[in-house]
Steps between C-alpha positions, in 0.01 A plus 500: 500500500407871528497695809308357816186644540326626840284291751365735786395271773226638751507342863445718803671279754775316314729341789623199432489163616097468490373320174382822349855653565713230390292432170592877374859419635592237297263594198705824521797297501446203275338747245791792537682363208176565259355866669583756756293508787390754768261455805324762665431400854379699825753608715312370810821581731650851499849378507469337145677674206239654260707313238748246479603267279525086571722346216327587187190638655420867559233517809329833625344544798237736531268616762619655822637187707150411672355138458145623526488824290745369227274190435200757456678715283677281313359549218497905477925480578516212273337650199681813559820298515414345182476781320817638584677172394282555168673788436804382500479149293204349304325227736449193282258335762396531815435215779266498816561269765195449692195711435479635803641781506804495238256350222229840532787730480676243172115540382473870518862516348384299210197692418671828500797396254325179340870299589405119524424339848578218626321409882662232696226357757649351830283587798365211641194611689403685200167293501458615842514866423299474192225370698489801711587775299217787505384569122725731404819367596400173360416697149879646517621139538341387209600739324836450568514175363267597226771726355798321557626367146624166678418371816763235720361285804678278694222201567236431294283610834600866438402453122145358604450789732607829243239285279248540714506865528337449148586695157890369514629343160631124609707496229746806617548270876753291540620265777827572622645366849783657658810293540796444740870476459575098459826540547432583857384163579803273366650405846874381429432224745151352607342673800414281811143534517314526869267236511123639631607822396225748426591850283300785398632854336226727537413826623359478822147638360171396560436426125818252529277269716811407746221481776350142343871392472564537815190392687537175263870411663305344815345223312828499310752423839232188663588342155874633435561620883915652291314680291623882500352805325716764377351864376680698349410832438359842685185687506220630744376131554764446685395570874148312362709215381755497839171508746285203278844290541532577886115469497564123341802397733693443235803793496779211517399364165453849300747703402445832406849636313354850378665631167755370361771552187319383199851367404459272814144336387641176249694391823175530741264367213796185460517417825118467569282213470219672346353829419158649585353801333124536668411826296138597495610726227792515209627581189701289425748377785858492386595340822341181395740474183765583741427200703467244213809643360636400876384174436249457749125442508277763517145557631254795414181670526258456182509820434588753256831437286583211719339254279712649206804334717320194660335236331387300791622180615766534170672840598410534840182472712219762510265563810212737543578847659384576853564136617708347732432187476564429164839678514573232799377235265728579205786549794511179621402349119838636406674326810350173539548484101831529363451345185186792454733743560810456312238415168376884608853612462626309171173607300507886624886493385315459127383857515736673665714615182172690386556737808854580395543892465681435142199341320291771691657739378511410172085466542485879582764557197193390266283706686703789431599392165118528415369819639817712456416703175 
C-alpha cells in the first residue's frame, strides 16, 4: 500500500450530531485507515479555532465567526482555503456535502483545478427549494450536479428530484442512506416499556408537522384515556406547540422534554410504546431506524425518504401528511393490536444491518475507489 492520498471535504456547517454531520464523522473515521481527510467548515461562532484537529481529521474554519455572513461567503473563504491546502499536498478528491452552499464552492474548486468531485445530497426540502428557486439560482443548481463526477443521495426521493432538474446522468447517482451506531441500541437487560407511550424526536419546526400529532392525541386519550405524548426536541414551534396543547386541555398527557443528549435517545426510544414522525417534509429520517433498532413500532408521514425506511403495514405504518386523524388511527392500531405491532418490529429488524456505518462506509469506499484518479 503506497502513501494515503488526500480527500478535501467541503461542508460549511459541519457540527456534529445532525445526519449530515455524523455521516462525514464516521466516513472520516471508518475511511481514515485508506485516506487522509480534511473539512473546511464555516466558523459560524467566533470562539472556534480556525483549525483544529479531531483524531485523524484536520478541520478549518473559515469565515469571520458570523452564522449569516459565513454561510454567504462560504464559498469565496472556502475556495481560498482550498487553495492554500493545495499548495501544500496534492488533493486526490474533493467531497461536497449538500449543494447548498458547500457543493457551489466544491463545484467552483473542481472547475478551476479539474480534481474529481464527489456531491453528497442530504437536504430534505430540497424539492421544496427547487420549486421556488428564481432562474438563475436554479441554473447554478443544476449545474452543480451536472459537474459533479458522482453524485450520493440518501432516499431514492432525493434521487427523483436532482432528476428532475433535467440533463443529470442517472447512472453517476447512487442511493446511499445514512446509518446509526447499532451498538448503541444493545440494552444489557430489556427495557420496561411504558404502555400508551407516544415519542417523537424532532425539531420543533413547522415542516416537522408536530401540530397534526398533537391535535390527533384527543381522539387518541377517549380511546386510550393513559396514553402520554413525549417530544423531544427544541425549536421556534415551541410556544405554537405549548399554546395548541393548553388550547386542547390536554398539558397533563404531553410532555415536552426539550433537547436532550443524543447518547440518552436508545433509552427514551426503548422505553416508549411507539414512535411518531408526522414530517410534511424529509430526507431521509434517521430517527426512524433509530426506533426500529429500539425495537418498537414506528409510524410516518408518506413522504420523502420515509418510504425508503417504511414499507407499510410490514415495517411500520404510513399516514398522509397534514392529518390528524390518520396519525390517531395508526395510534390506537398499534395499541389495540399487539400482535400488528411486534410483526412491525421483527420485520424492520431485517433491514437494520444495511444502516450500519461499516457497510456504509465501505459503499462510499467504492465511490472513492472509482473517481479518485
Amino acid at each position: 500500500m503506497g502513501p494515503k492520498k488526500n480527500i478535501l471535504i467541503f461542508f460549511w456547517y459541519y457540527s456534529p450530531p445532525g445526519g449530515a454531520e455524523l455521516f462525514v464523522e464516521q466516513i472520516t473515521k471508518l475511511l481514515g485507515a485508506h485516506y487522509n481527510f480534511a473539512i473546511i467548515t464555516a466558523k459560524f461562532k467566533k470562539a472556534l479555532p480556525s483549525q483544529e484537529r479531531a483524531g485523524e481529521v484536520l478541520i478549518y474554519r473559515v469565515g469571520l465567526g458570523c452564522v449569516f455572513i459565513d454561510k454567504y461567503f462560504y464559498p469565496i473563504f472556502a475556495l481560498w482555503q482550498a487553495y492554500k491546502v493545495r499548495r501544500k499536498k496534492k488533493i486526490s478528491l474533493i467531497h461536497g456535502v449538500i449543494a447548498n452552499p458547500a457543493g457551489f464552492a466544491t463545484m467552483l474548486f473542481h472547475q478551476l483545478t479539474k480534481t474529481p468531485f464527489l456531491l453528497t445530497e442530504q437536504s430534505g426540502n430540497l424539492d421544496r427549494k427547487v420549486r421556488r428557486l428564481n432562474p438563475i439560482i436554479f441554473w447554478i443548481y443544476k449545474k452543480i450536479y451536472q459537474e459533479a463526477n458522482f453524485i450520493q443521495v440518501i432516499s431514492n426521493s432525493l434521487k427523483q428530484t436532482i432528476l428532475s432538474l433535467g440533463g443529470i446522468d442517472e447512472n453517476k447517482i447512487e442511493v446511499i442512506p445514512n446509518g446509526i451506531d447499532l451498538a448503541t441500541f444493545k440494552f444489557e437487560s430489556p427495557r420496561q416499556k411504558e404502555k400508551y407511550r407516544i415519542i417523537c424526536l424532532a425539531r420543533l419546526e413547522k415542516y416537522k408537522g408536530i401540530r397534526y400529532l398533537v391535535e390527533a392525541m384527543p381522539q387518541v386519550l377517549e380511546k386510550f384515556p393513559q396514553a402520554k405524548l413525549v417530544l423531544i426536541g427544541e425549536g421556534p414551534e415551541r410556544k405554537n406547540l405549548e399554546a395548541k396543547i393548553k388550547e386542547l386541555k390536554i398539558e397533563e398527557k404531553v410532555e415536552l422534554k426539550g433537547e436532550l443528549p443524543h447518547e440518552k435517545i436508545p433509552e427514551e426510544l426503548a422505553q416508549s410504546h411507539v414512535f411518531v414522525g408526522p414530517s410534511l417534509e424529509e430526507g431521509m429520517g434517521v430517527v426512524f431506524i433509530e426506533a426500529q433498532a429500539a425495537g418498537i413500532p414506528v409510524i410516518g408521514t408518506n413522504i420523502g425518504g420515509i418510504p425508503d425506511i417504511i414499507e407499510n403495514e410490514k415495517t411500520g405504518l404510513l399516514i398522509k401528511p397534514k392529518d390528524s386523524q390518520a396519525i390517531a388511527q395508526a395510534i390506537t392500531k398499534i395499541f389495540s393490536q399487539p400482535e400488528l405491532a411486534q410483526n412491525l418490529v421483527e420485520n424492520a429488524k431485517v433491514n437494520l444491518k444495511k444502516y450500519d456505518w461499516q457497510n456504509i462506509s465501505q459503499k462510499v469506499f467504492r465511490i472513492y475507489q472509482r473517481i479518485i484518479l
